[in-house]
ZAMARGU-4260 file (C-alpha; in steps of 0.2 Angstrom, whole numbers, plus 5000, padded with zeros to 4 digits):
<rodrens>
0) 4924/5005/4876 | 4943/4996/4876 | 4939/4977/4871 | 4945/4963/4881 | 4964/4964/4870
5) 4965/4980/4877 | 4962/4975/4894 | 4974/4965/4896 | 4986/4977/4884 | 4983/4990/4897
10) 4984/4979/4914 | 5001/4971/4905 | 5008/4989/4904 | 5004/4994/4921 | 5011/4979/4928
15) 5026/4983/4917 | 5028/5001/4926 | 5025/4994/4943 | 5038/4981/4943 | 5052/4990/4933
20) 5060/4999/4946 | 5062/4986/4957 | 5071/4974/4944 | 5083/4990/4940 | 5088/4991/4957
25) 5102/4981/4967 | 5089/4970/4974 | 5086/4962/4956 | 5100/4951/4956 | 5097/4941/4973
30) 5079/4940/4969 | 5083/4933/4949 | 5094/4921/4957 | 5081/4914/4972 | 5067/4913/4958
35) 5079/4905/4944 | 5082/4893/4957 | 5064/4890/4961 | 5058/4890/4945 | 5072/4875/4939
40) 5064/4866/4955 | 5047/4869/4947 | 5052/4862/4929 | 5058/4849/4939 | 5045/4843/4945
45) 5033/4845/4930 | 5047/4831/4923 | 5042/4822/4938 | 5022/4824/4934 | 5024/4816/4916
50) 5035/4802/4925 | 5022/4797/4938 | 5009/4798/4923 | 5021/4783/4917 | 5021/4776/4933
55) 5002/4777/4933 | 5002/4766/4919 | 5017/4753/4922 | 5007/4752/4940 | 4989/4747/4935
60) 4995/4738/4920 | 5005/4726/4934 | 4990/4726/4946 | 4979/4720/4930 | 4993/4705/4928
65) 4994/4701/4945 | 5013/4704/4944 | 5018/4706/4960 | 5037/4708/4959 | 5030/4723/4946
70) 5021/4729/4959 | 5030/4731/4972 | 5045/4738/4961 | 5032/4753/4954 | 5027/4755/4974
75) 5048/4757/4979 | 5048/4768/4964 | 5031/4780/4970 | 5040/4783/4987 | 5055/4790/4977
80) 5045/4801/4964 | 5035/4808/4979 | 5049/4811/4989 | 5059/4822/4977 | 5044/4830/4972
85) 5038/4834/4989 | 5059/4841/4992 | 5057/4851/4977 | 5039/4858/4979 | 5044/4864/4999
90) 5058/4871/4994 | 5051/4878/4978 | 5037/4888/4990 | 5054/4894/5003 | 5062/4900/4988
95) 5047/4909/4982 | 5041/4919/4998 | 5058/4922/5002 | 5059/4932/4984 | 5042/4940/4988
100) 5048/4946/5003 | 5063/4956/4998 | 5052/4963/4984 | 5039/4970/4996 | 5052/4977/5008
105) 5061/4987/4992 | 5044/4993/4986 | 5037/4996/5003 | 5053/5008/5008 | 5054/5016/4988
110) 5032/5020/4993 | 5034/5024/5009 | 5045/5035/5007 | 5036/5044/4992 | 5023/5047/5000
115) 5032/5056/5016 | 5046/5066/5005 | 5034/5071/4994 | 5019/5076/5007 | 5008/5069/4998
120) 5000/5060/5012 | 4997/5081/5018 | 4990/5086/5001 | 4977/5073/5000 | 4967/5083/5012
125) 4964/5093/5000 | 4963/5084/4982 | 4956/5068/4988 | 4964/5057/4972 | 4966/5043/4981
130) 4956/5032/4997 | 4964/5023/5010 | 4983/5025/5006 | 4989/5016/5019 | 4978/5001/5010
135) 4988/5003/4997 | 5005/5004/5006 | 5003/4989/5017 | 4990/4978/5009 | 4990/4982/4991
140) 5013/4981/4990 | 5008/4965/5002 | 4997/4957/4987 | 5009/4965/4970 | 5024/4952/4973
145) 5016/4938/4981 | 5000/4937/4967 | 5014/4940/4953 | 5026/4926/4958 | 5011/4916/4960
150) 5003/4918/4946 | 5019/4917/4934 | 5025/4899/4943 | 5006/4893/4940 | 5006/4897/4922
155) 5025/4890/4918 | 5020/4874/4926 | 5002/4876/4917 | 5011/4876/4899 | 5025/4863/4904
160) 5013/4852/4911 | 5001/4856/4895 | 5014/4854/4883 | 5021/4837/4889 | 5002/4828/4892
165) 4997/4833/4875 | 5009/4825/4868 | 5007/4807/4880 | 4988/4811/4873 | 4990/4813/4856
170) 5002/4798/4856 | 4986/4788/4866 | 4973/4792/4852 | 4984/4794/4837 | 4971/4780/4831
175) 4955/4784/4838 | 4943/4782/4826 | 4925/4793/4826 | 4911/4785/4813 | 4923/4776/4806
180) 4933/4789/4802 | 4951/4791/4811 | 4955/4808/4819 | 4973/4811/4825 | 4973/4816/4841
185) 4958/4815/4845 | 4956/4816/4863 | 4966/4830/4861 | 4956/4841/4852 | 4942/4834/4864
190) 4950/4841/4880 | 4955/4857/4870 | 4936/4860/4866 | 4930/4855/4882 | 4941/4869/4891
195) 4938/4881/4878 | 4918/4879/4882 | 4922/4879/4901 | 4932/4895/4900 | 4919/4906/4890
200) 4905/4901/4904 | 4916/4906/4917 | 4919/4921/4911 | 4903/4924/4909 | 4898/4920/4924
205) 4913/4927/4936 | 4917/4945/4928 | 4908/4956/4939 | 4919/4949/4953 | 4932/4960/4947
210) 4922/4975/4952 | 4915/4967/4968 | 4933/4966/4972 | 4939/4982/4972 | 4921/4990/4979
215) 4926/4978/4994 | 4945/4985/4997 | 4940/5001/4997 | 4924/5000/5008 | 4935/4987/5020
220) 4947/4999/5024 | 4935/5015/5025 | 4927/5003/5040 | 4943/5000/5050 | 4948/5018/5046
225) 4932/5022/5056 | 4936/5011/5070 | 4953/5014/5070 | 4949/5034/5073 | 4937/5031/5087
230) 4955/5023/5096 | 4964/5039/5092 | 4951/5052/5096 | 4945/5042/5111 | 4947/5059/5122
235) 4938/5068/5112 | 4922/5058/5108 | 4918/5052/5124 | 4924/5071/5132 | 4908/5076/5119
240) 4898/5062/5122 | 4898/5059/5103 | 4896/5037/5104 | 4878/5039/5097 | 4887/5048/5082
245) 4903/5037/5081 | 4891/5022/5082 | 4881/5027/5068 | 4895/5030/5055 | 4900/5014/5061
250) 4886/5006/5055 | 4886/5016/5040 | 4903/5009/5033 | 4899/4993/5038 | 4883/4995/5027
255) 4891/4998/5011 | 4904/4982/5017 | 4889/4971/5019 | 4880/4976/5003 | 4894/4972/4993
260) 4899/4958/5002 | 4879/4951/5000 | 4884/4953/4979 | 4900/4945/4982 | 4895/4930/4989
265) 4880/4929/4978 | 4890/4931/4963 | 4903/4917/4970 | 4889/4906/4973 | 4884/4904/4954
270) 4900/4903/4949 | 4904/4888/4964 | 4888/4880/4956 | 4897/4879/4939 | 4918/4876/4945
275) 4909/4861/4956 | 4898/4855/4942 | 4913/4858/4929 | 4926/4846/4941 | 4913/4833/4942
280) 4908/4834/4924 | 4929/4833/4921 | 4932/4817/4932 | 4921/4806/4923 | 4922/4814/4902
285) 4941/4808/4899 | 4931/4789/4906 | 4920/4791/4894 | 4932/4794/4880 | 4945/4782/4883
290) 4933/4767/4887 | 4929/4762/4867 | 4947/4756/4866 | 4947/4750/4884 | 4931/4739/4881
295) 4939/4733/4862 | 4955/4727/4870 | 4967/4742/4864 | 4969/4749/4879 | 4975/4739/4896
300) 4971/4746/4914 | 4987/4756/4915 | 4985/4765/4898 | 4966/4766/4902 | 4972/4776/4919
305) 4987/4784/4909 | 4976/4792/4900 | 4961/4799/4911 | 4978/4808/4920 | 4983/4814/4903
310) 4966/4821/4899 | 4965/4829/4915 | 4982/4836/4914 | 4978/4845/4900 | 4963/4849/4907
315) 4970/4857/4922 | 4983/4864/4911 | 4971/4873/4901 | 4958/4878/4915 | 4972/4889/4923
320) 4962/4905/4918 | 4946/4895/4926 | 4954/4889/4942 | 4961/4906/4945 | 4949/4917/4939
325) 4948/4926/4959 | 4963/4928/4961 | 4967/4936/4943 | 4951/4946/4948 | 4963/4952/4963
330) 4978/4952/4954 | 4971/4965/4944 | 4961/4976/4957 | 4977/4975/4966 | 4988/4981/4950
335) 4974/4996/4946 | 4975/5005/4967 | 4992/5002/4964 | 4993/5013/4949 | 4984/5023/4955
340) 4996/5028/4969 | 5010/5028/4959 | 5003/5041/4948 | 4997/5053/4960 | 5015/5051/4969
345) 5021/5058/4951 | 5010/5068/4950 | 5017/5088/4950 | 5005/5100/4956 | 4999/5109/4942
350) 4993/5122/4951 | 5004/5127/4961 | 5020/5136/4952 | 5027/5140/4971 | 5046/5139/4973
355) 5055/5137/4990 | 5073/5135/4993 | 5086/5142/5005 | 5098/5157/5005 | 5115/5159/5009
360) 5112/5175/5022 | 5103/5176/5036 | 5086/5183/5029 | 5069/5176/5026 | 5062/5185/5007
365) 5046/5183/4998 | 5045/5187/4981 | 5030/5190/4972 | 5020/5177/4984 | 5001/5172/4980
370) 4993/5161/4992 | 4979/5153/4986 | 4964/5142/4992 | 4961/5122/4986 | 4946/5131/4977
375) 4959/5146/4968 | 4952/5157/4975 | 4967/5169/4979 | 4970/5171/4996 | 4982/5185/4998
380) 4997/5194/4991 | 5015/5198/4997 | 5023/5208/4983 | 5038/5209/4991 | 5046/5205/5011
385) 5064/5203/5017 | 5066/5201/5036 | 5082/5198/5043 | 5087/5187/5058 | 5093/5190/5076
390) 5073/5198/5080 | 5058/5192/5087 | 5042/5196/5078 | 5024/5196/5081 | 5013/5191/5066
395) 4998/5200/5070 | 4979/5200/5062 | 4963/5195/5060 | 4958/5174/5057 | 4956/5169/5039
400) 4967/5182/5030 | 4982/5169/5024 | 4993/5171/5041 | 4995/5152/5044 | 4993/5148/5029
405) 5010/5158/5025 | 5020/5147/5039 | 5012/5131/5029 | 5020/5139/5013 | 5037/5144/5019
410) 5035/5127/5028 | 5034/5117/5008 | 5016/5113/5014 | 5005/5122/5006 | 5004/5116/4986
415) 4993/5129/4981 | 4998/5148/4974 | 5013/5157/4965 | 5029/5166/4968 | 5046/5164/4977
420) 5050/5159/4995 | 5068/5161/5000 | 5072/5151/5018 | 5085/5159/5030 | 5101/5150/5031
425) 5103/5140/5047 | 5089/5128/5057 | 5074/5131/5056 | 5060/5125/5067 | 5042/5125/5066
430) 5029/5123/5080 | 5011/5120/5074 | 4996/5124/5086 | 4991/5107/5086 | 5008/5098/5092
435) 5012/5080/5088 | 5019/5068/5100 | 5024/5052/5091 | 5021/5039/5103 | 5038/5033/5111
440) 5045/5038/5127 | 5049/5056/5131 | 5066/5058/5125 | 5061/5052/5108 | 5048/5065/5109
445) 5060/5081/5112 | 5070/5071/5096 | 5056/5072/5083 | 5056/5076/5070 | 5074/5073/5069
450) 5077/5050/5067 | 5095/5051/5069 | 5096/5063/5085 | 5098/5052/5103 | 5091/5064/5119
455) 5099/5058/5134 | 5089/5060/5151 | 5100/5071/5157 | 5095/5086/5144 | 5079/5079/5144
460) 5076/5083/5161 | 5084/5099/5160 | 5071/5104/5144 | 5055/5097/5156 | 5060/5109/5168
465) 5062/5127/5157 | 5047/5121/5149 | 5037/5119/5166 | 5034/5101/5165 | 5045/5095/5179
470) 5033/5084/5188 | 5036/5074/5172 | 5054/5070/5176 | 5052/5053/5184 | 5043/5047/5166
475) 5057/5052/5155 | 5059/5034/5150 | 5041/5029/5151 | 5034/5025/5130 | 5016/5030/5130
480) 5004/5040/5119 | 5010/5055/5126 | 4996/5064/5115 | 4981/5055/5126 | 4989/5058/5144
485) 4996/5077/5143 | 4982/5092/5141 | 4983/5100/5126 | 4996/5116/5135 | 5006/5103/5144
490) 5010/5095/5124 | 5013/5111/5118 | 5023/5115/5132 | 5032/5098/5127 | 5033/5104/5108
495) 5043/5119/5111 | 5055/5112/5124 | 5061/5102/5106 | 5070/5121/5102 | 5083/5118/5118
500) 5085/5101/5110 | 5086/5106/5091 | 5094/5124/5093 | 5087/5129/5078 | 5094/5148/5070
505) 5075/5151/5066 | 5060/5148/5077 | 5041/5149/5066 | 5029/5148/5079 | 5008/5147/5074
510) 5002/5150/5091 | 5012/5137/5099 | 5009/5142/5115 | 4988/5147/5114 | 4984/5132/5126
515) 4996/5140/5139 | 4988/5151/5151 | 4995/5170/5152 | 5008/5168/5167 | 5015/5150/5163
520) 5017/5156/5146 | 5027/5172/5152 | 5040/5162/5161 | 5045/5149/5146 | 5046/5164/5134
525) 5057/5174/5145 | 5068/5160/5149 | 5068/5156/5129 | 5074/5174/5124 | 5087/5172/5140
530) 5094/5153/5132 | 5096/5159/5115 | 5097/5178/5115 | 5101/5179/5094 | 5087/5168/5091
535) 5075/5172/5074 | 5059/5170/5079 | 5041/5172/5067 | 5025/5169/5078 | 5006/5172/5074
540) 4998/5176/5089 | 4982/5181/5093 | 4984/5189/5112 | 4991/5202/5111 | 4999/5203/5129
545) 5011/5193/5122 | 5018/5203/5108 | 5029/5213/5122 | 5042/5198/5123 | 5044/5203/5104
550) 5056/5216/5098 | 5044/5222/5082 | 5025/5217/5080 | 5020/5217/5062 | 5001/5217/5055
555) 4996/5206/5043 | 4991/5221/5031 | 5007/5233/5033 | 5013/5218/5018 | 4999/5209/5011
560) 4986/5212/5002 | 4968/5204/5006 | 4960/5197/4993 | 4941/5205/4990 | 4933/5186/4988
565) 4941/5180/5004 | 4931/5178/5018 | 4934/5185/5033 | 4928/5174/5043 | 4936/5159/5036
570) 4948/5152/5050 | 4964/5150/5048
</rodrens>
């Protein structure tokens, strides 16, 4: 069991590794100089603090001597303090969320694309490491910078403002005697030990928040990711009649929310009933302390007020830990899901020993391949295949024997099994079964997956009409969900018109076309082979009308080897 210096060893550490890169990168220098700059404003204006606690005392000493021409001099000089600290402190806060900002944009682009280059956001289907990543991505590299900055500038100006009050406190009760006998800073060590106290009880009292916190992420996003799916499988459900289902894991997520939300707020409730009794008990103790040498004449009105402000200075200084206790509860939830994340986006596969790269001829070679399942149970074998381009085969075979999964391998996909993949030189495109229209208008659709690639409307229309969707022409510019509006063989009608766009050398195909009927699917193949007669094409198919547009058909088994163990009904 770590102790709590070991805690905070480890959370220091994490942070560490969080932050480093982006204080190495060419961002660091404009963010230094915006938080230098906020932070001189904020030492600034701790000066300030102990200067109006001199006002503070110049002021009531003046009221208790009916001074007027005092009085209203310390009332020209209140308007001054105020207004530079009120410049300072606005700007301070620009300064500050300006900084946070460019530090969330770097880290948000340096996650984001971590997560996409390294597919991690695919392979999580299957290990399950992590919840929620898109939390984590927006919400969590939200909170990093903004609670770090935050909590840095309140701890500076905790320990300036501590360091200058304790000394206008111990200056105030450098006599105070206790019994007769005379303690040196007196109602120093007083404040000091009253803190001290007020910080073990709200420990105490408030550490399981930090576990209510994170259960509360975690269960948060699980509920909008609920909801969020009903919006995007809205066909689908109500094509099924599935609301009774839907509502019910509705209800469900929001369960766990509410449970621990019922624990949060009645863990924040004790600790309300201490932090309000704790302020009140504050306001009149430093009262109770400086009134002996009130009440004997040491003390005036103005150091009588000078030094309740002191006290409580300190007091305020010293309660930082109290007074942020939540939010160093989220600071630290937020650091641990972050870490989290980083380390899975590290993280190499271990099992998986798979290596894919690209040759310099126009052949597609597996060497001593093994595709395995998430389970490792081995999936199939390829000792050896080598097939050159400028044909069109037919990958042929029953579900479940490793046919789809080989296009997921020789795609860089599939993270689990052995051996060498060579890639043909040239493009290659692949077509899933299950097409994917980002949402956009349709040009932008026949572009994807490529960023950088415009489609002008002119070829667009010219695609829309090989691929059978002509009717369509008149939208090309429309931005929809493309995905919700087309039937499933009019989007995988759409997806293939993207090889007239791309022109790839190589075509992979995993029944790209299944949704298609017979006829339809005839006439875009035959126009295909006729657009791009040396195209290379590999296509699992099922029907095997189709395998007379290819030039070979190949059987699965001609040059794998089934594993024993694998099911032959699994579907692919």
């Amino acid at each position: 069991m770590r102790t709590k210096l070991q805690e905070i060893a480890l959370f220091w550490r994490r942070w560490r590794h969080l932050a480093a890169p982006f204080w190495r990168s060419s961002e660091r220098n404009r963010t230094a100089l915006l938080l230098g700059l906020a932070m001189a404003f904020n030492l600034i204006n701790v000066a300030l603090t102990v200067r109006l606690n001199e006002w503070s005392r110049d002021f009531f000493n003046a009221l208790q001597d009916r001074n007027a021409d005092a009085f209203f001099y310390q009332l020209t000089l209140l308007f001054a303090l105020a207004g530079t600290s009120l410049f300072l402190y606005a700007n301070q806060r620009y300064l500050c969320k300006k900084a946070v900002l460019i530090w969330r944009e770097w880290m948000s682009a340096r996650y984001t694309e971590r997560w996409l280059q390294t597919k991690t956001y695919y392979r999580e289907i299957f290990h399950h490491r992590i919840d929620n990543p898109d939390q984590r991505i927006a919400e969590d590299l939200r909170m990093f910078p903004s609670l770090t900055v935050t909590m840095v500038f309140d701890f500076v100006d905790s320990v300036g403002s501590l360091g200058a009050f304790a000394v206008i406190l111990w200056g105030l009760s450098a006599n105070y005697p206790v019994f007769g006998v005379v303690i040196p800073g007196m109602m120093l060590w007083l404040a000091l030990a009253f803190v001290i106290v007020g910080t073990w009880l709200v420990h105490l009292v408030g550490h399981p928040l930090v576990g209510l916190e994170r259960l509360s992420q975690r269960y948060e996003a699980n509920y909008r990711h609920r909801l969020l799916r009903v919006r995007e499988k809205a066909k689908e459900i109500a094509a099924y009649g599935g609301e009774a289902c839907e509502e019910r894991a509705i209800r469900e997520r929001f369960g766990d929310v509410f449970a621990v939300w019922l624990k949060t707020i009645l863990k924040e409730r004790q600790l309300n009933y201490f932090l309000q009794g704790y302020s009140q008990i504050s306001g009149v103790v430093p009262y109770l302390i400086a009134a002996p040498k009130y009440f004997s004449g040491a003390f005036q009105m103005g150091e009588l007020m000078q030094t309740m402000q002191a006290f409580n200075g300190v007091r305020v200084s010293l309660s930082w830990f109290i007074l942020n206790y939540a939010t160093l509860a989220d600071w630290k939830a937020t650091v641990d899901r972050l870490t989290e994340f980083d380390a899975v986006l590290a993280e190499r596969d271990a099992k998986s020993t798979m290596n894919v790269t690209v040759s310099a001829i126009d052949e597609l070679r597996l060497e001593n391949l093994r595709l395995d399942l998430p389970d490792g149970t081995v999936l199939a074998r390829i000792p050896h295949l080598v097939w050159a381009g400028g044909t069109r085969r037919a990958l042929t075979g029953p579900s479940g024997i490793g046919k789809s999964t080989l296009l997921y391998a020789l795609r860089g996909m599939w993270p689990f099994g052995a051996g060498r993949v060579v890639l043909p030189s040239g493009r290659c495109l692949f077509l899933s079964q299950l097409p994917y229209l980002p949402e956009g208008n349709l040009c932008e659709v026949l572009a994807y997956p490529n960023a950088d690639m415009h489609v002008d409307a002119h070829l667009a229309a010219q695609v829309l009409r090989a691929v059978g969707l002509s009717e369509r022409i008149p939208e090309i510019r429309r931005t929809a969900r493309w995905e919700e509006i087309l039937s499933p063989g009019e989007q995988q009608r759409l997806t293939l018109g993207r090889c007239w766009v791309h022109r790839p050398d190589w075509l992979f195909m995993d029944e790209a076309l299944s949704a298609v009927d017979t006829a339809r699917r005839k006439t875009i193949m035959t126009k295909l082979a006729t657009d791009f007669p040396l195209l290379s094409v590999v296509s699992v198919v099922h029907d095997t009308t189709d395998t007379k547009w290819y030039d070979e058909t190949v059987t699965w088994d001609s040059f794998a080897q089934v594993s024993p163990r694998q099911e032959a009904t699994r579907d692919d």
